[in-house]
N, C-alpha and C positions, 0 to 999 in steps of 0.2 A: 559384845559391844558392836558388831559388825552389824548385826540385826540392827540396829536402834539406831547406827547412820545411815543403812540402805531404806529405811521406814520415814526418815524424818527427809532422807533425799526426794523422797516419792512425792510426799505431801506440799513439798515447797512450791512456791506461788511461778519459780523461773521453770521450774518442769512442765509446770502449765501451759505454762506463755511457751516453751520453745516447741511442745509437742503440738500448740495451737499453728505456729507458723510452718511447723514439717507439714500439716494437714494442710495448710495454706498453699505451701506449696508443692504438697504433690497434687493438688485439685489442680494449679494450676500446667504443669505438667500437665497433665491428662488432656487437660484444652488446648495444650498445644500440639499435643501431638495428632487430636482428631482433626484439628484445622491444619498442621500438617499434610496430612491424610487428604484431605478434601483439597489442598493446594495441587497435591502431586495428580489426582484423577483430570482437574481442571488442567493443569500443563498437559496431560497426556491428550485431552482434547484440541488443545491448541496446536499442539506437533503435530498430531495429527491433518489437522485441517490445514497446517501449513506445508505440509508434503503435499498434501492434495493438491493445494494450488500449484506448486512447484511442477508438479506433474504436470497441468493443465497449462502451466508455461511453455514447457519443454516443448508440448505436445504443439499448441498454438506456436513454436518458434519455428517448429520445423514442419508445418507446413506451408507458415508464412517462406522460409529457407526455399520450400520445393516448388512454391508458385513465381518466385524471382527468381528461380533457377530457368521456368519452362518461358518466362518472359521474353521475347527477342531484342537484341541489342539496336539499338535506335540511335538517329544523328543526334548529337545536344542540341538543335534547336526543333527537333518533334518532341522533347520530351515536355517540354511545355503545354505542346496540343493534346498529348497522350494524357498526361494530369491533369487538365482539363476536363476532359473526356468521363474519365476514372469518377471524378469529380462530381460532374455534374452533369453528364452525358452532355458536355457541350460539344459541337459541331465547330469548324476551322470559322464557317459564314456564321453562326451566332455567335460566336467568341468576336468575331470582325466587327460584327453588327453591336454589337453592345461597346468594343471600343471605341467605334464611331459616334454612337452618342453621346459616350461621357466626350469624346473628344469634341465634338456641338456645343457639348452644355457647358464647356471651362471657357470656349472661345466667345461664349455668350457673358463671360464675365471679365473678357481681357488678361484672364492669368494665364500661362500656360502650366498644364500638368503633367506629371510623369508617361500618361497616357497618351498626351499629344505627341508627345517626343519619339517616343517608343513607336507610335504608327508606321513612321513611314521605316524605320527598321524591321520590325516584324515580317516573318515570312509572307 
């Protein structure tokens, strides 16, 4: 009698359907694991390239570190002309010379500006 319920187990319509969804989902398994797979190679390029930069940080910190290190220490009001300088290769007379004319050109409209004011302070 065991034969004739392990034969009519076999045949039944829910064996079907369940061994349909095991196949369902070990397909899908499979897909997850190669996209898995293909996540973890993409992360390992990403770390990668983020060390890299890290590196390229470091590296750019410390020679930015070694050039302010060889810099000479200066009064606080040359630092203005030094950045300047740095800047725009502006000179003490063209720095003078360009506040001068915005300072013309405010007094040409009656308002006074930050520039006017700041002249006659300025070294």
């Amino acid at each position: 009698m065991a034969h004739s319920i392990s034969s009519s187990v076999e045949d039944s319509p829910l064996v079907d359907r369940v061994a349909a969804l095991v196949d369902r989902l070990l397909a899908h398994c499979e897909g997850l694991h190669r996209a898995n797979v293909v996540l973890q190679e993409q992360l390992a390029v990403v770390v990668a390239d983020r060390d890299a930069l890290r590196q390229r940080m470091d590296q750019a910190r410390a020679q930015i570190e070694s050039v302010l290190q060889h810099l000479p220490t200066l009064p606080i009001g040359v630092m203005g002309t030094v950045a300047e300088e740095l800047a725009g290769g502006m000179t003490n007379d063209r720095a003078n010379d360009k506040t001068n004319e915005k300072a013309d050109a405010s007094s040409q409209n009656d308002e006074p500006t930050s520039s006017s004011y700041l002249q006659g302070i300025a070294p």
